[in-house]
Backbone bond lengths (Angstrom), bond angles and torsions (degrees), N, CA, C in turn:
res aa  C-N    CA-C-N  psi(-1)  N-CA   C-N-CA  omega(-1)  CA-C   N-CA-C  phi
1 X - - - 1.441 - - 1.518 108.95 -
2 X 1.463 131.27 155.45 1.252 149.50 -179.57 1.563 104.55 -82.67
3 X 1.452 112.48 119.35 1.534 102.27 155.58 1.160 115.44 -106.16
4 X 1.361 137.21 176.35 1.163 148.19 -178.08 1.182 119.95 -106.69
5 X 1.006 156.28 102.46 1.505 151.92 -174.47 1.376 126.54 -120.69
6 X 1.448 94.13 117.88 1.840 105.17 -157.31 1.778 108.48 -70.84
7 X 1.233 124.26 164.48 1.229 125.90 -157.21 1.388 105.03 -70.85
8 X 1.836 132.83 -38.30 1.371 125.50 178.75 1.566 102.90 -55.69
9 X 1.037 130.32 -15.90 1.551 130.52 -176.80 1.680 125.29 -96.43
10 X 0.955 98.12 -30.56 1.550 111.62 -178.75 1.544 123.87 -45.53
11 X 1.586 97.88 -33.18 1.721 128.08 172.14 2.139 91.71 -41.39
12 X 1.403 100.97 -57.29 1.530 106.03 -162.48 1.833 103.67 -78.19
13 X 1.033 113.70 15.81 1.642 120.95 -151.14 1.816 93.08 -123.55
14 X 0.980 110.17 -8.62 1.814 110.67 -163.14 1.784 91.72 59.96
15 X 1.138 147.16 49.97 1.473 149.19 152.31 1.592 105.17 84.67
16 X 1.320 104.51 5.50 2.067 96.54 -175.96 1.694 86.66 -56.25
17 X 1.191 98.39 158.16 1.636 120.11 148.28 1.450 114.67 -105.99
18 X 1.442 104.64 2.83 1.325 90.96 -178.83 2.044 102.60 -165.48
19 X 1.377 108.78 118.26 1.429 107.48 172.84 1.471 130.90 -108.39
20 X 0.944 123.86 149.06 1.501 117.31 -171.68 1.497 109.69 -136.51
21 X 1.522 99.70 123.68 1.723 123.34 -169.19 1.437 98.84 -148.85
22 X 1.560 92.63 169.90 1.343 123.22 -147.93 1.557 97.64 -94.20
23 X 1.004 136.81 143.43 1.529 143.95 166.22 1.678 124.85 -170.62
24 X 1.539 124.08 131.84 1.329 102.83 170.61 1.838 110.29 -91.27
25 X 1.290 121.15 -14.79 1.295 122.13 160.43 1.723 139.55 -107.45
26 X 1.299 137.26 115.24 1.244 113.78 -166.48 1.467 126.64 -20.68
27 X 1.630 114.66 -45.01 1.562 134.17 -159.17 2.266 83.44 -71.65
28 X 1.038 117.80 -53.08 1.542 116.31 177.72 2.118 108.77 -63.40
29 X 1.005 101.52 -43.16 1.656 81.07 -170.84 1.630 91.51 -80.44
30 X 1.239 158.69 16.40 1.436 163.75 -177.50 1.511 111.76 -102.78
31 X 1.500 112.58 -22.96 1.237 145.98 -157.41 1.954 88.44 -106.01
32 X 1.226 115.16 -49.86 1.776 119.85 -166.77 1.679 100.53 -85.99
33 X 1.244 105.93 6.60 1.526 116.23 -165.46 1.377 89.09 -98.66
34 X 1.531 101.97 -77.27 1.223 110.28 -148.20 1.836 98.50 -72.56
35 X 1.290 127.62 -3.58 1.467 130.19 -156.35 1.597 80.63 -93.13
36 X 1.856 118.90 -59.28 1.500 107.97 -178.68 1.773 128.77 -62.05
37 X 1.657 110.95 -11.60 1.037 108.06 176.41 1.805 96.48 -137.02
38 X 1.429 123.43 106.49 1.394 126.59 -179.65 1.842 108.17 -78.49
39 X 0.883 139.19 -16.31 0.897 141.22 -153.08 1.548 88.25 -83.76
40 X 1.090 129.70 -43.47 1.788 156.29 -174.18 1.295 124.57 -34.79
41 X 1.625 86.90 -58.01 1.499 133.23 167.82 1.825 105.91 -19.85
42 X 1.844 108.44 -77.66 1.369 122.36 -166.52 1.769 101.20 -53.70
43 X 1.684 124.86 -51.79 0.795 110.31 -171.55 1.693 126.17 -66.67
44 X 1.117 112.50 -10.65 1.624 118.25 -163.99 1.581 120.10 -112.48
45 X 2.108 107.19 -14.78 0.969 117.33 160.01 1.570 138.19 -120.85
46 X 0.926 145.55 -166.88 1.643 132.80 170.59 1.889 90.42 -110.19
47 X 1.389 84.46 178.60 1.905 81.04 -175.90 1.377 112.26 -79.15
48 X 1.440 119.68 -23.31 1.351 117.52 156.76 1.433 126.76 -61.31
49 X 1.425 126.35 7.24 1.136 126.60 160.08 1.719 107.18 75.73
50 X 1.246 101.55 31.05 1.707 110.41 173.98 1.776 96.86 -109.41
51 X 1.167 104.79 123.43 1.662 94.97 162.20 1.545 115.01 -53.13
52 X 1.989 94.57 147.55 1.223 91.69 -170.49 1.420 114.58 -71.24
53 X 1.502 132.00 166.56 1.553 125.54 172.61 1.356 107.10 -67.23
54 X 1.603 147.07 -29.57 1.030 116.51 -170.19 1.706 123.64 -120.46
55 X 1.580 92.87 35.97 1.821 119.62 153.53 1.226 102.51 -100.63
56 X 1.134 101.28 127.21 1.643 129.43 -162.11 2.037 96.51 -111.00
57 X 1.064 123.43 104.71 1.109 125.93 177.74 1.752 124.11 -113.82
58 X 1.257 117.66 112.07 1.444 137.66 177.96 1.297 112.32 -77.37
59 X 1.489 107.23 137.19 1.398 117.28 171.01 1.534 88.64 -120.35
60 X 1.401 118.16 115.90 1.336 107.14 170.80 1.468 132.26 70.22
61 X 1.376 116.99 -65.07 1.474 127.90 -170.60 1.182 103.47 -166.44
62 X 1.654 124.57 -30.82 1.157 134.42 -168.38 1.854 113.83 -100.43
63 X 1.495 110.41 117.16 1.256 103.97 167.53 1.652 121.74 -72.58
64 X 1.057 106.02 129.41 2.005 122.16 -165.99 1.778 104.27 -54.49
65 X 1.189 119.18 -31.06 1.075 95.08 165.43 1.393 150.57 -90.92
66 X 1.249 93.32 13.08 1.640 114.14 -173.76 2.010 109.41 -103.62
67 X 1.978 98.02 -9.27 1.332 127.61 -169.97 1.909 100.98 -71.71
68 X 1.344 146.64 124.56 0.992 140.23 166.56 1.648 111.48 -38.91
69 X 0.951 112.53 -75.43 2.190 101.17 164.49 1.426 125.93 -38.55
70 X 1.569 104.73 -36.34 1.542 98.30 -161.06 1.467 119.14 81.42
71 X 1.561 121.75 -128.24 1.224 112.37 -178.09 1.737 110.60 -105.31
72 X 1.521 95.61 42.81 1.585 102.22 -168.25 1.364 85.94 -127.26
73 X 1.526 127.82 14.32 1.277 104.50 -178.65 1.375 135.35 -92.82
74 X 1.524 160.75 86.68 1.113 164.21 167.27 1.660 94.43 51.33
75 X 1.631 120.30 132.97 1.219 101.98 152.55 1.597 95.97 -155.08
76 X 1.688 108.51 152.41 1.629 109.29 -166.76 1.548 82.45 -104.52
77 X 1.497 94.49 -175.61 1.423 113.70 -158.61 1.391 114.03 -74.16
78 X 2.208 106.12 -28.50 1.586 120.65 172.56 1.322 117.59 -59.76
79 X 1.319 92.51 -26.23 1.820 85.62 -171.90 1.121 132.21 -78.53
80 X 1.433 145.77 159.70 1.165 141.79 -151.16 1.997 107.54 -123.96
81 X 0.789 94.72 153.20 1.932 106.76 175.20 1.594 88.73 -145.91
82 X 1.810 77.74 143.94 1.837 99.92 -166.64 1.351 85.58 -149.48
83 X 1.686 114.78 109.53 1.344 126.41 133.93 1.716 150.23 -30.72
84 X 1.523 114.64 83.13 1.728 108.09 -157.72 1.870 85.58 -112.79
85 X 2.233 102.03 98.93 1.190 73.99 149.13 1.645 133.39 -79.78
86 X 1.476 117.13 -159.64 1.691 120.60 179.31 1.521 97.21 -59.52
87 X 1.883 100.62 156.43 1.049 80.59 162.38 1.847 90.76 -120.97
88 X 1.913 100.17 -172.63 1.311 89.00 170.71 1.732 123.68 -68.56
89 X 0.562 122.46 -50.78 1.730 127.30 176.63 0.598 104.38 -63.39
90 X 1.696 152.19 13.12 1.879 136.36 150.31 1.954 87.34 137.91
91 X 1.245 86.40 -179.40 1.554 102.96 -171.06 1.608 94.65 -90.18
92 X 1.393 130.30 153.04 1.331 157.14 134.95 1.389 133.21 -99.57
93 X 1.066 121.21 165.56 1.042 115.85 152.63 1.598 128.42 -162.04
94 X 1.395 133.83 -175.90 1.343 121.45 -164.96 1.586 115.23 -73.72
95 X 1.321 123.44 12.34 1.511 129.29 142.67 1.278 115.09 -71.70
96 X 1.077 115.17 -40.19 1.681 134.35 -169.53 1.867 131.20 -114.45
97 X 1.566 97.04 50.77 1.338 126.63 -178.15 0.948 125.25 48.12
98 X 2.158 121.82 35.00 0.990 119.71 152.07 1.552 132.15 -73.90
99 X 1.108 128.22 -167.46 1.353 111.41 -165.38 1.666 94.10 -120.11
100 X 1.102 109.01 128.01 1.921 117.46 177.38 1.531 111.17 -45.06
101 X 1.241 116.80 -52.20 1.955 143.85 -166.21 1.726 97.59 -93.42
102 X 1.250 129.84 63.11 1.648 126.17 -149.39 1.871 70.19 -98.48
């Protein structure tokens, strides 16, 4: 599957805007992310290994935590995850005139 990776992040990405790994659940291809790029890791989790609350993560259209699994939920290879960190003026998102390609 394709992730999306917003520009404050890309630094940890070698500059992709966009990576593509293997997973059958969001919470597993997040896992092939952060395993190929560790540096990733600090920003997207707490040290307890809970994503942080204010990485906002898309499956598609749907933000994962509003998803009955969460980041345990089923995901095929088409589908896409898109990284929205905070912004300053409040959270958005790609319902709400963020930009898909951040």
């Amino acid at each position: 599957m394709n992730i999306h990776i917003p520009t404050p992040l890309r630094a940890y990405t070698g500059g992709e805007p966009t990576v593509s790994v293997p997973g059958a659940t969001v919470g597993e291809a997040l896992e092939q992310l952060t395993g190929a790029y560790p540096a990733l890791r600090q920003h997207l989790y707490t040290g307890d290994g809970k994503l942080r609350s204010f990485v906002n993560i898309y499956l598609n259209d749907d933000d994962i935590r509003y998803l009955p699994a969460k980041d345990a939920t089923p995901a095929k290879e088409s589908d896409e995850l898109t990284i929205i960190p905070p912004s300053p003026a409040g959270t958005s998102h790609p319902g709400e005139g963020a930009s898909r390609n951040l």
